[in-house]
TILUMNU-307536 format. One line per field, with one value per residue (C-alpha): residue in three letters; residue number from 1; y, z, x. Coordinates in steps of 0.001 Angstrom, whole numbers, plus 500000, padded with zeros to 6 digits. Layout:
N
rest	[ALA	...]
nr	[NUM	...]
y	[Y	...]
z	[Z	...]
x	[X	...]
This chain:
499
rest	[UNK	UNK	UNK	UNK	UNK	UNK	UNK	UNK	UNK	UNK	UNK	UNK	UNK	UNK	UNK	UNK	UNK	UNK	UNK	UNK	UNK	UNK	UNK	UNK	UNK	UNK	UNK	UNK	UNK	UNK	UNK	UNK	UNK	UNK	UNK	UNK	UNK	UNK	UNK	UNK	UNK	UNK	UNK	UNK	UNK	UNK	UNK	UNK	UNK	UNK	UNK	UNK	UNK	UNK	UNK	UNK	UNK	UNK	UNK	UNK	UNK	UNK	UNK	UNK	UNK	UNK	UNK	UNK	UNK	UNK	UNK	UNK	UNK	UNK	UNK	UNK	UNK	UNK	UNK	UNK	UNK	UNK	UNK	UNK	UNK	UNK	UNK	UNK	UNK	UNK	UNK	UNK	UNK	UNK	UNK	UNK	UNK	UNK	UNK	UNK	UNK	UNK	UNK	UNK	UNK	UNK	UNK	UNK	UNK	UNK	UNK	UNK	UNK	UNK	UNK	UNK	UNK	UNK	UNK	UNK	UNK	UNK	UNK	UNK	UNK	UNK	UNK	UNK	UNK	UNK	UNK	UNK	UNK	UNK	UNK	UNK	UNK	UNK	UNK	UNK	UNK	UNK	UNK	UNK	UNK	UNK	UNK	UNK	UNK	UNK	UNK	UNK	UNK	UNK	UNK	UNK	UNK	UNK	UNK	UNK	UNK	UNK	UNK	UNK	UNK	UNK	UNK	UNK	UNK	UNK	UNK	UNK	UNK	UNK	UNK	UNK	UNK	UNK	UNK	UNK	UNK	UNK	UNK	UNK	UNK	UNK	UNK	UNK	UNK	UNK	UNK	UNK	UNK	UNK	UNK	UNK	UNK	UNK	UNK	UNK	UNK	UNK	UNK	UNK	UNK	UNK	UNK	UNK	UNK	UNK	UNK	UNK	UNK	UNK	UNK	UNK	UNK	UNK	UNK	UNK	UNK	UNK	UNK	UNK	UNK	UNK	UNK	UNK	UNK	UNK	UNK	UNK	UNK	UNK	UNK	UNK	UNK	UNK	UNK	UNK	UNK	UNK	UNK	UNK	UNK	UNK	UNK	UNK	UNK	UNK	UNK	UNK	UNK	UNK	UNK	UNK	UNK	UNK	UNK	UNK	UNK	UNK	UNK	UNK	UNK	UNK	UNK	UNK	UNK	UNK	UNK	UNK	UNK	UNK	UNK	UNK	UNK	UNK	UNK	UNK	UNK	UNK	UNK	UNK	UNK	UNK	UNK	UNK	UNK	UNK	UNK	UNK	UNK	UNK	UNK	UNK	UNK	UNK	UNK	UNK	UNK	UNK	UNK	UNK	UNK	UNK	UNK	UNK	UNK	UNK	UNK	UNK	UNK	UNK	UNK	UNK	UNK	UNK	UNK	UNK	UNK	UNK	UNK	UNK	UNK	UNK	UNK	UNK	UNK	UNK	UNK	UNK	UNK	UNK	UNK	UNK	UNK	UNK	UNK	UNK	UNK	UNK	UNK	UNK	UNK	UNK	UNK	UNK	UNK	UNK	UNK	UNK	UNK	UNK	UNK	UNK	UNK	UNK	UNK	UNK	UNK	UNK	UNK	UNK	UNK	UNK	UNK	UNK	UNK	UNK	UNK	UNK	UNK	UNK	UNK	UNK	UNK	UNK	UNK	UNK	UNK	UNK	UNK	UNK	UNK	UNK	UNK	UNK	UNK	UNK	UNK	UNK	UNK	UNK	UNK	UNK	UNK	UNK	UNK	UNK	UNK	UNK	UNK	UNK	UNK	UNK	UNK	UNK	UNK	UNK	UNK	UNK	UNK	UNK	UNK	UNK	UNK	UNK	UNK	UNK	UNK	UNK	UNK	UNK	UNK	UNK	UNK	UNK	UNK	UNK	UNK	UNK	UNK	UNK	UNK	UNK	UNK	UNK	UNK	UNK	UNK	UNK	UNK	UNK	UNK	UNK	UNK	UNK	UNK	UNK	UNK	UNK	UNK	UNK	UNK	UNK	UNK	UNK	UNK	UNK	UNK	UNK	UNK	UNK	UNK	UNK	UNK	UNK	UNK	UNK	UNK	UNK	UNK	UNK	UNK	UNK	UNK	UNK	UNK	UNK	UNK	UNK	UNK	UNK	UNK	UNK	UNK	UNK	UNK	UNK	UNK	UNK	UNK	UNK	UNK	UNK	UNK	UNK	UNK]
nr	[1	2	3	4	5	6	7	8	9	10	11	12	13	14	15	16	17	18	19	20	21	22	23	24	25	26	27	28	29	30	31	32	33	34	35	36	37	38	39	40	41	42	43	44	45	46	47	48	49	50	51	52	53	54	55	56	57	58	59	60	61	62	63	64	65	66	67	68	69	70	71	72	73	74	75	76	77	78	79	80	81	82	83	84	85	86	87	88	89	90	91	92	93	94	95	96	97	98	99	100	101	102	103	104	105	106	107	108	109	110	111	112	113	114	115	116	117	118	119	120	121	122	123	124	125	126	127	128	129	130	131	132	133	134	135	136	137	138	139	140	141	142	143	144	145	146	147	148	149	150	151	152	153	154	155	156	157	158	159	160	161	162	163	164	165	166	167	168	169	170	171	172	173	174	175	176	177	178	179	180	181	182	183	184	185	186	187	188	189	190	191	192	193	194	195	196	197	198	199	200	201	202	203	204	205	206	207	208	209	210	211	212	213	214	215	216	217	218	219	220	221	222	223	224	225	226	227	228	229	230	231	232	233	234	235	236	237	238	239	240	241	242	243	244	245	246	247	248	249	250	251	252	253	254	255	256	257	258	259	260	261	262	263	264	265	266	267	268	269	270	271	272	273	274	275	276	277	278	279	280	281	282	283	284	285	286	287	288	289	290	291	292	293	294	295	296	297	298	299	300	301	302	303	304	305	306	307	308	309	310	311	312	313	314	315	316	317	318	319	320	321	322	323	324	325	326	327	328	329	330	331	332	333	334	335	336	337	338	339	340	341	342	343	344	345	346	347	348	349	350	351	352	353	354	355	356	357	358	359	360	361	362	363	364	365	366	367	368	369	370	371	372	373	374	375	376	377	378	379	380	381	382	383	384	385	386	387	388	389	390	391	392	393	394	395	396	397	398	399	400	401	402	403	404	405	406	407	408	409	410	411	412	413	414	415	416	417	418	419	420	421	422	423	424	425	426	427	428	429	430	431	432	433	434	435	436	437	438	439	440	441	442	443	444	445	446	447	448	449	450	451	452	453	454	455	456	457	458	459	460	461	462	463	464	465	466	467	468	469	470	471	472	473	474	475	476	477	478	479	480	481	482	483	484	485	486	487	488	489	490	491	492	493	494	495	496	497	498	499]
y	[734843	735322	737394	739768	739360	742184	743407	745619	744466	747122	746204	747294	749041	752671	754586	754708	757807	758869	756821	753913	755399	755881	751993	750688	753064	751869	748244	749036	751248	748613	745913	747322	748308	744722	743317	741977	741006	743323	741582	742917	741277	742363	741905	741320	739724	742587	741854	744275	747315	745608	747413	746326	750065	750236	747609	749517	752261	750686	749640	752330	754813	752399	752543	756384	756314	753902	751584	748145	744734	741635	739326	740351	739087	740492	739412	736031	734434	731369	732233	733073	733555	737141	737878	736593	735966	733125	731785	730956	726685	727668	729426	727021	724449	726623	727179	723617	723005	725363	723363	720403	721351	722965	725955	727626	726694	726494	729563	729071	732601	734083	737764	738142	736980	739682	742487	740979	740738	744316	746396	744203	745483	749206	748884	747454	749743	746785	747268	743803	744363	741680	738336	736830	733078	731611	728636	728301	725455	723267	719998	719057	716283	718291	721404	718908	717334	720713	721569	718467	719403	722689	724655	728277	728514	730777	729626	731657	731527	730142	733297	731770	733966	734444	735791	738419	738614	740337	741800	743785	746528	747630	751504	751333	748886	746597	745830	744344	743315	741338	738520	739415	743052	741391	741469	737873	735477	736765	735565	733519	731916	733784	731952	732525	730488	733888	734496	737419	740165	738563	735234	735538	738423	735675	732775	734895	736098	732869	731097	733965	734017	737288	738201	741871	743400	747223	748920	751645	752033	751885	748468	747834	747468	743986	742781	740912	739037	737945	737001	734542	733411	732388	730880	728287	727380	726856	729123	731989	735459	737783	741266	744290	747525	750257	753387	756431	758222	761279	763975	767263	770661	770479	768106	765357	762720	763014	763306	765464	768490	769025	769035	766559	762661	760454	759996	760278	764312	764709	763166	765441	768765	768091	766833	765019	761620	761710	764904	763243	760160	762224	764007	760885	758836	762027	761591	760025	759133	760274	759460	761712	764964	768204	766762	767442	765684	761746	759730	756454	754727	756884	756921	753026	753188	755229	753743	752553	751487	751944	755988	756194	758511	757332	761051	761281	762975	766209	766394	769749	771292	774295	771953	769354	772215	773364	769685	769657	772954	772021	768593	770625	772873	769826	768409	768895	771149	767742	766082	768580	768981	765282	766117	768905	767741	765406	768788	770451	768012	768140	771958	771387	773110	771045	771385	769380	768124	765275	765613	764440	767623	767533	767451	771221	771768	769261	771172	774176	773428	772094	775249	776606	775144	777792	780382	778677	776266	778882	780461	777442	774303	772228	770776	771922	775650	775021	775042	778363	780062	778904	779038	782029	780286	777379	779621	783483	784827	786411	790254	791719	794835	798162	798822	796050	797376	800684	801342	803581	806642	806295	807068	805128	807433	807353	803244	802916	805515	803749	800314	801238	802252	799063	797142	798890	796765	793087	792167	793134	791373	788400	787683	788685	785444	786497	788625	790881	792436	792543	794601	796536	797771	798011	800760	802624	802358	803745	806467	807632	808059	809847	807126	804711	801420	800100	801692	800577	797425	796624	797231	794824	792390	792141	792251	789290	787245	788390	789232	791833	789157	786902	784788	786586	788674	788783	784614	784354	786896	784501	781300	782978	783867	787374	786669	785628	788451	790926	789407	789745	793313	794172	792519	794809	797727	797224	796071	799354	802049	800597	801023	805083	805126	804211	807117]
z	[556838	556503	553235	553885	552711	553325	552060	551474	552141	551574	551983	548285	549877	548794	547223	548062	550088	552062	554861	552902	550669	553608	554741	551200	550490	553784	553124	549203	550923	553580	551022	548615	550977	552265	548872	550029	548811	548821	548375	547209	548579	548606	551958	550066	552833	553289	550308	551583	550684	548214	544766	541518	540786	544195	543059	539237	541666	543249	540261	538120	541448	541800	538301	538273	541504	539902	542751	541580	543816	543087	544538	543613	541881	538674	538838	540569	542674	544716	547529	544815	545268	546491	546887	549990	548656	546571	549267	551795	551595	553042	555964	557238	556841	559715	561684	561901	562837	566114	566180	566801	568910	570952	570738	569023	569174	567497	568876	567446	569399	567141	566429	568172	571313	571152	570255	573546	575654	574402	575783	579102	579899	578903	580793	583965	583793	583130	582543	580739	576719	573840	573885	577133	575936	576342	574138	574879	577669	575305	574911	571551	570657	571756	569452	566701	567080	566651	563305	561893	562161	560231	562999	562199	563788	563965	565060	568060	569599	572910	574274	577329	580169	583148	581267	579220	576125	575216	572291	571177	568975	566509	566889	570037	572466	574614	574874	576905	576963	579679	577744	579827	578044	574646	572402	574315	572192	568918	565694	562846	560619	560127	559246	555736	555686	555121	557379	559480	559169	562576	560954	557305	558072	560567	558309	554920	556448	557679	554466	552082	554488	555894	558079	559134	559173	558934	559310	560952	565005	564369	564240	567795	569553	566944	567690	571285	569285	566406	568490	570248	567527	565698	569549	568828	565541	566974	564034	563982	564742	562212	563478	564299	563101	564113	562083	563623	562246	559752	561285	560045	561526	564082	565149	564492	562243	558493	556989	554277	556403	556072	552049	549856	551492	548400	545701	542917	544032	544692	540754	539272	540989	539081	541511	540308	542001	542767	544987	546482	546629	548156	550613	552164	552299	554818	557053	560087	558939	559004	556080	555362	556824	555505	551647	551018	547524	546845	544138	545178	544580	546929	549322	549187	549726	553042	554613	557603	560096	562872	561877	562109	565001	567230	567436	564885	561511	560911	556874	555348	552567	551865	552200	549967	547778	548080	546873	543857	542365	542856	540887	538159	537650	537924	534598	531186	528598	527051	530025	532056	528529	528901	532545	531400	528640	530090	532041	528614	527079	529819	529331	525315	524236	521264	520054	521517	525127	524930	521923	521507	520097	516866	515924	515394	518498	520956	519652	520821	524087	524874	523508	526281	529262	529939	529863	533012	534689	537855	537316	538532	541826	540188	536689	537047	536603	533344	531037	531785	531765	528338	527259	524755	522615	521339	521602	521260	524212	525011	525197	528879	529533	528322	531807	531763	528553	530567	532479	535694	535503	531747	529067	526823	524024	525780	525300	522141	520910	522891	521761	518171	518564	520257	516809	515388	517645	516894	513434	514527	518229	516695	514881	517551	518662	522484	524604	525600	521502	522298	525588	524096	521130	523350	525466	522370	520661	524425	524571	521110	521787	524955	526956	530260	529285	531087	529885	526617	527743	529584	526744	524466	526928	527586	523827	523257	526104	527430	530756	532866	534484	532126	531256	529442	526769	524571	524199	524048	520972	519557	519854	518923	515693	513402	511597	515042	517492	515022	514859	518341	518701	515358	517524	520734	518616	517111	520164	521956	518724	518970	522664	521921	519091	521503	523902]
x	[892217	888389	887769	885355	881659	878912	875781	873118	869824	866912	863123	861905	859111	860069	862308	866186	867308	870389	870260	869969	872923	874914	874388	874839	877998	879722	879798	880574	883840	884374	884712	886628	889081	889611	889888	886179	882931	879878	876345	872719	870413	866208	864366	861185	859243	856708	854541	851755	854353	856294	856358	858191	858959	860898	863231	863800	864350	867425	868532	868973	869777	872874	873799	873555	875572	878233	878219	878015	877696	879974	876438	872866	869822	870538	874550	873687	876610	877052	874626	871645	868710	869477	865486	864146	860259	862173	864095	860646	861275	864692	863342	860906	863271	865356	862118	861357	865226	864281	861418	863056	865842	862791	864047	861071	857409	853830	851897	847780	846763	844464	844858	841255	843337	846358	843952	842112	845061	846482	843390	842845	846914	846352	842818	844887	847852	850190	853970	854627	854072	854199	852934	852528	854175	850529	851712	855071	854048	852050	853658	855266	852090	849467	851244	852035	848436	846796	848841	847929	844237	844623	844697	846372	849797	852745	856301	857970	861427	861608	863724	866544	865150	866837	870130	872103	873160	876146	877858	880744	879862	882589	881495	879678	881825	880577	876603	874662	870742	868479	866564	863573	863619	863902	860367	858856	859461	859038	856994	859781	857444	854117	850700	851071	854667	856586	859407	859666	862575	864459	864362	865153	867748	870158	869512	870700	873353	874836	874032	875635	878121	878543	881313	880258	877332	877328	873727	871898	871649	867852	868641	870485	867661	866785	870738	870376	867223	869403	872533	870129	869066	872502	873364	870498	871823	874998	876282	879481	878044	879122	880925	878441	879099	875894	876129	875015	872021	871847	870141	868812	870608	867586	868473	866053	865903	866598	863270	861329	860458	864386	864615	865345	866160	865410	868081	865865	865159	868503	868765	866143	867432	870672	872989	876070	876433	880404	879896	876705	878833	881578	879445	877338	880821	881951	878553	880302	883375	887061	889619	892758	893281	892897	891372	887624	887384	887426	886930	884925	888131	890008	887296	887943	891382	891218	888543	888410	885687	887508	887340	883835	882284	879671	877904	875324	875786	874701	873136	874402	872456	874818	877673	876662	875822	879357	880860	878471	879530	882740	882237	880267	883562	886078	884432	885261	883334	882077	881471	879537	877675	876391	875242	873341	871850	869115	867834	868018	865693	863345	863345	862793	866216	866298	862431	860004	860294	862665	863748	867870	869714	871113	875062	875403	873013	875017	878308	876645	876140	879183	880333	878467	879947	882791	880025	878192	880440	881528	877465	875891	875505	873535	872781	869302	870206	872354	868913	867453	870931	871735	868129	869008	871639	868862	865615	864797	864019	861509	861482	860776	859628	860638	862189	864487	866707	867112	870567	870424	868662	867991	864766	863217	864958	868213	868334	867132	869994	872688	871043	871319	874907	875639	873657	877104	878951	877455	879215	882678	882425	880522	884627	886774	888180	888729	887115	890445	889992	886005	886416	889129	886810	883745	885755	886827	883445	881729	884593	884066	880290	880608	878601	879584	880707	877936	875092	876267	876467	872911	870606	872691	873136	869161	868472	870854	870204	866663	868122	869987	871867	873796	876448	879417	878215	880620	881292	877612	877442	880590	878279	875052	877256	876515	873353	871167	872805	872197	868476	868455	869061	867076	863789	864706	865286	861822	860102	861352	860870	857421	856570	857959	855608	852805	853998]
């Protein structure tokens, strides 16, 4: 039996987003489940969009992602190089194979021509589009006669007209294209010796050996082109799997008018990558019934390409937001503690902006954890909910300490009963003893639990909405809650002094 080989191949001419996830994360699934290999490989071809920082892009979304190739240009393997800008000698020796087989030729139409021939169509109302084969009769010396003079040249294939080319499709079934509706004979080998996409995409693929070739539908409308193009090498087709596309809920394409569609915002608004992982690997595809959560290996282990739908995917915000809460919650205190604590460095938790937290600080927030984990979606939220335990915060208004229907006087009185209340709730070691004292304490004083509660809960954590109270006064320990409230107390005994 044929092992399995697939791959990836992005252009690095932007950065990676969830289409290109999708692709990447299919073949990864597809492989591993057939005890296959799946290959990196950079389409680098288009050097007028290529960027370095696109490629460090891939890398470390990848890495963050956990998905990791067995073939690539930093891993090597036996089909290296896995960039195609380093693998140009290999390509014109192909095109010069079509050459001489005559099944590709030397086209010297200047782009002065094309432009020429383009308007003189659209000015006559033409329906035939593309080039118009004006060199494909030239006979071989007078063709090799002009490229010895240094005459620029392209080399086109000679497309077999008069017939059909047909496919099976492991998604879409049985396909079939006139020749004589395919691009007319298309450019391989450009003027400046660099393959194009049709060309360097069939001849890496047969020479790294790849058996199936999973990719986006945009791409169907390419496969009649490359399946002639493997016929005149005389070389095995590989299998063709077109994934349907991810659209938005109106609709249309996936793009940024529908939110975020590039990992590295999905990264930065503090997304975990198994429940983006998890989420993406559901876009179109079918595994076992009635579970929701995978781990990549799972997801691995059940999939199956013959489960894949041919209706286009429908991307879910609010779903995908459901998945990542429900990652956050799955993680331990330490764990979702090293999640968060990237996004509270960026937010300066620790000091300075960046700055790495110190032992007793690091404790501290995983400390924190229980106090968030069912409060939040996404990592990004974690910082500014726990802001309070690493920096004072800052005192709102007067109006914000008040309970329902309460004065300025009546706060500060119930606030200074509830400064009675810090040392003993700052040792309980649960909060069952804390909420059973609070009640007595409220009872004794004549006063609703919660009005008790709201001014203390502002003064200790600068907000009316909070994580528990009484765990936060635990972490924040004696000394600082008491400085809390001591700084509200004053704050608010000096706004009445002002009245």
């Amino acid at each position: 039996m044929t092992q399995i080989r697939v791959r990836y191949a992005p252009s690095p001419t932007g950065l990676q987003h969830i289409g290109g996830l999708r692709t990447a994360l299919f073949n990864y699934l597809f492989a591993r489940s057939q005890g296959g290999t799946f290959i990196l490989r950079l389409e680098d071809t288009d050097r007028t969009r290529f960027d370095q920082s696109f490629v460090k892009n891939l890398y470390d979304t990848f890495a963050w992602l956990g998905i990791a190739w067995d073939e690539g240009p930093d891993r090597g393997g036996p089909a290296a190089p896995y960039i195609q800008s380093e693998r140009t000698e290999l390509y014109r020796l192909y095109a010069q194979q079509l050459l001489d087989s005559g099944k590709a030729y030397y086209c010297f139409c200047s782009a002065c021509r094309l432009e020429e021939l383009r308007v003189a169509r659209e000015a006559a109302h033409a329906s035939e589009t593309g080039y118009d084969r004006h060199c494909r009769a030239l006979s071989v010396p007078e063709a090799a006669a002009r490229v010895a003079a240094g005459e620029p040249h392209v080399i086109r294939l000679k497309i077999p007209l008069g017939e059909r080319t047909e496919f099976t499709d492991r998604l879409l079934g049985s396909i079939a294209w006139n020749n004589d509706d395919v691009n007319p004979d298309p450019v391989l080998l450009k003027s400046d010796g660099f393959p194009t996409y049709h060309l360097a995409n069939v001849v890496d693929d047969h020479c790294m050996g790849i058996t199936h070739v999973l990719r986006a539908q945009e791409w169907l409308s390419s496969t009649p082109l490359h399946i002639m193009l493997y016929r005149a090498f005389g070389w095995t087709i590989p299998e063709f799997c077109h994934l349907p596309m991810v659209l938005g809920q109106d609709g249309k394409k996936l793009s940024k008018r529908h939110g975020s569609t590039s990992l590295d915002e999905f990264r930065r608004n503090g997304y975990v990558p198994q429940a983006l992982i998890n989420y993406v690997a559901l876009l179109g595809a079918s595994y076992k019934e009635g579970t929701d959560l995978y781990s990549l290996d799972e997801l691995a282990q059940n999939f199956n390409p013959d489960k894949l739908n041919k209706a286009p995917a429908v991307f879910d915000y609010k779903k995908l937001e459901w998945y990542n809460a429900r990652y956050i919650r799955m993680n331990s205190d330490d764990a979702l503690a090293s999640l968060a604590l990237p996004f509270a460095q960026a937010e300066g938790l620790f000091g300075e902006l960046g700055a790495s937290p110190t032992p007793d600080q690091k404790a501290l927030l995983s400390a924190a954890m229980p106090l968030i984990r069912e409060r939040v979606s996404f990592l990004a939220e974690i910082p500014a909910k726990i802001r309070y335990l690493f920096i004072d915060p800052v005192i709102p208004a007067p109006e914000e300490f008040f309970p329902k229907k309460a004065t300025l006087q009546t706060t500060i009185a119930l606030l200074s009963l509830a400064q009675t209340m810090v040392p003993p709730l700052a040792s309980f070691d649960e909060d069952t003893a804390s909420e059973q004292f609070v009640k007595e304490t409220a009872q004794r004083a004549g006063v609703k639990l919660g009005d008790l509660m709201m001014p203390l809960r502002v003064a200790i954590t600068g907000s009316r909405i909070s994580p528990p109270l009484f765990a936060s006064i635990r972490l924040l320990g004696q000394t600082k809650s008491c400085a809390y409230v001591n700084r509200a107390l004053s704050y608010l005994c000096a706004v009445s002094a002002t009245e």
